[in-house]
N, C-alpha and C positions, 0 to 999 in steps of 0.2 A: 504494500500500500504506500503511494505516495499523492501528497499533498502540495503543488505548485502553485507557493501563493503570489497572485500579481504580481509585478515584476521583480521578483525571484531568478537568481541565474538558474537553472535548471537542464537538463539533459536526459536524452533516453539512446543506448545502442543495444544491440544486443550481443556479448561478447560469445555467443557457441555458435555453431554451426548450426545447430537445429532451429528450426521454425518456431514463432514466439507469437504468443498476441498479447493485445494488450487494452485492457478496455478504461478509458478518456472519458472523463466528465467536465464538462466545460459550465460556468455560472460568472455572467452571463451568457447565454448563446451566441453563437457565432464564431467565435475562432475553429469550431470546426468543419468551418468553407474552408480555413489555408490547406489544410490537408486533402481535401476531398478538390482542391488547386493543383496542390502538389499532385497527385493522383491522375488527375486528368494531364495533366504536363506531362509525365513519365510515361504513360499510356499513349498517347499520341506522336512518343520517340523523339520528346522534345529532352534536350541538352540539361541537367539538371547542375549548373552549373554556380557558383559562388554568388555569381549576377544576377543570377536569377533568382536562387532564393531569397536574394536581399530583397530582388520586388515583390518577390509573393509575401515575403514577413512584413514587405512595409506595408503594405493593405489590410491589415489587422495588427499594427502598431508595435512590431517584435521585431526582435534583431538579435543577430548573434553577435555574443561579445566572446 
């Protein structure tokens, strides 16, 4: 269980080889368009690139530090 309180540094990888889920609760709604963003970007064979997450995070006010 983890708790990601607003702007919080935070992170998620998965460090094995095996397949991982993970289930995200967002309050308030909406941060999870970036991902369901991200998703459509990667699906469509687009470049998932440093640039480019910066513009998906900046549309819901996050950024990697």
């Amino acid at each position: 269980m983890l708790a990601a309180v607003r702007g919080s540094v935070h992170g998620f990888r998965n460090a094995s080889d095996a397949p991982v889920k993970a289930l995200c609760v967002f309050s308030p709604a909406g941060y999870e368009n970036y991902f369901r963003e991200v998703h459509e970007a990667i699906a469509s064979g687009e470049a998932m690139t440093d640039e480019r997450m910066a513009a998906l995070r900046s549309n819901y006010a996050s950024e990697t530090v």
